[in-house]
N, C-alpha and C positions, 0 to 999 in steps of 0.2 A: 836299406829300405827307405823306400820317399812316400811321405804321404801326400795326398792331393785331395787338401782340404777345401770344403765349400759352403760356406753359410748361409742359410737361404732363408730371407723373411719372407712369409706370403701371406698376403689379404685374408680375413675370417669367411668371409665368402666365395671362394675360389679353394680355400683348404682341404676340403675333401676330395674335389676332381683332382687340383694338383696333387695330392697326398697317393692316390691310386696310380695316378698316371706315373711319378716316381719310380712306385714298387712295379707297380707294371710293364712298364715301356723305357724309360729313362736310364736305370741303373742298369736293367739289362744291357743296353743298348750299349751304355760306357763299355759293362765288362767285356761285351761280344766285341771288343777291339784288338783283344788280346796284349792289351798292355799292364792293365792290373790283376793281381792276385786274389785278393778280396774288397770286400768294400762295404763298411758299416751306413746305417742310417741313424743319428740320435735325435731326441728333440730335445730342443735348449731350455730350461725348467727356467721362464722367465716372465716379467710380464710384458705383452710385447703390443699395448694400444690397440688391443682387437684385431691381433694377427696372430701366427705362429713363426717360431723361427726353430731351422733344424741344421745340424750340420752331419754332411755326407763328407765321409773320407774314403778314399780310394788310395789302394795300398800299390807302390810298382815295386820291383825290383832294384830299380835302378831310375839314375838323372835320365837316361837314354830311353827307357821306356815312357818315362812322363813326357818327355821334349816331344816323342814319336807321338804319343794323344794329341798332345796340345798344338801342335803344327798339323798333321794329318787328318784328327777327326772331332777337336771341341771346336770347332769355327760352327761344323755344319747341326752337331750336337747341342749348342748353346742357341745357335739362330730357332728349333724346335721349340725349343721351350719359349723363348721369346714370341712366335709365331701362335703359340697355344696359349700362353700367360703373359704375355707384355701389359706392363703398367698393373699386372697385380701383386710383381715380386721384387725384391731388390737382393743380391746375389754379392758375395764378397772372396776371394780365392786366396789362399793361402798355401803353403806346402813347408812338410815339417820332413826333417830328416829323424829318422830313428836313432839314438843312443847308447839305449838302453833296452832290455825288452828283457820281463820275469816271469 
């Protein structure tokens, strides 16, 4: 299992629209790719300068399925979010392979 982590700080004034827009349109959109399984939302218990930050992990199967997102459909997926929230978020990517799991 790969996960396909994503840290997202966003502006105190934008937090709500982008927060909805997320649960709304966003995470759907990833899932409806058919590449991950599930996919959490957390928020980062931090103090973040009069912002929020959260991270969204997306679960795949497999390297193959993350490679097939990230080549195929996060270009035009991340440009969205850019095109709706540019200059109120900063955004950091990561991916974890699973180990263990209880």
């Amino acid at each position: 299992m790969i996960i396909y982590n994503v840290t997202i700080s966003i502006d105190a004034d934008a937090h709500h629209a982008w927060l909805a827009w997320m649960k709304e349109e966003h995470i759907p959109r990833v899932m409806a790719t058919g590449q991950f399984v599930n996919s959490r939302m957390h928020r980062v218990l931090a103090d973040d300068d009069g912002g929020f930050t959260y991270a969204v992990q997306y679960a795949a199967a497999d390297m193959a399925h993350y490679a097939r997102y990230r080549d195929e459909h996060a270009p035009r997926l991340q440009a969205e979010a850019h095109e709706r929230f540019g200059g109120r978020f900063h955004a950091f990517r990561t991916l974890l392979e699973v180990v263990h799991d209880a």
